[in-house]
N, C-alpha and C positions, 0 to 999 in steps of 0.2 A: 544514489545515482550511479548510472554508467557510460562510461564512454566509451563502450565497446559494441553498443546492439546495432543489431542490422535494420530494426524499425526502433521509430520516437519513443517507443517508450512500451512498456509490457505489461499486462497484470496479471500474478499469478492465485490463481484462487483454488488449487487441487489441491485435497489435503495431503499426499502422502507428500508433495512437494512441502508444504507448512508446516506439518507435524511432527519437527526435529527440536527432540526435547532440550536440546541445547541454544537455541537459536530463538528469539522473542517470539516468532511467531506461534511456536511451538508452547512456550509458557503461557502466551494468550490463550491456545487452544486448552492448554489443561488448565488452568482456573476459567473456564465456562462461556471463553466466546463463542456466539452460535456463528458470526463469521468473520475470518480472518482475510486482507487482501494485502500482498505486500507487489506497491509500485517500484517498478529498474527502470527508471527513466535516464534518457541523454539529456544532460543539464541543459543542452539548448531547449527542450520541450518541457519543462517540468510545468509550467502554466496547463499546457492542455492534457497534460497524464494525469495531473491533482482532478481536473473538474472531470475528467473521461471514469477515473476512480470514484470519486463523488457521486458522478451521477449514477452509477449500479446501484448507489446502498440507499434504504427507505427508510426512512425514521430514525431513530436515537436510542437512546448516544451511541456517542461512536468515539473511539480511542486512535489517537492519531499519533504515532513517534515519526521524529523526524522536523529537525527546522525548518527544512526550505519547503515545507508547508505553509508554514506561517506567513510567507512572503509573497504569497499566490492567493489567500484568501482569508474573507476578514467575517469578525462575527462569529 
């Protein structure tokens, strides 16, 4: 989360953004995710960043890090 963006919340999905071998997203990308999205949300918005992030992605599975995931949606 962030409490610094000038909008609710962000999603980044460019890879050279992701593609930092040091960084999770980076390790997803090299053991074989076809895609990676990492949400910066303002903790007042993380309801509508989880389901605005949600909704881009079709089908499964899907790897989700991060708690205050879990507290936004169920199932």
């Amino acid at each position: 989360m962030c409490e610094d963006l000038s909008t609710p919340w962000r999603i980044v999905q460019d890879f050279e953004s992701l593609n930092q071998p040091t960084k999770d997203t980076g390790r997803y990308l090299a053991a074989g995710a076809r895609e990676v999205r990492w949400l910066i949300v303002n903790p007042d918005h993380v309801d509508a960043g989880v389901r605005s992030v949600l909704a881009g992605i079709e089908g499964g599975p899907i790897i989700v890090e991060g708690n205050s995931f879990l507290d936004h949606v169920s199932g």
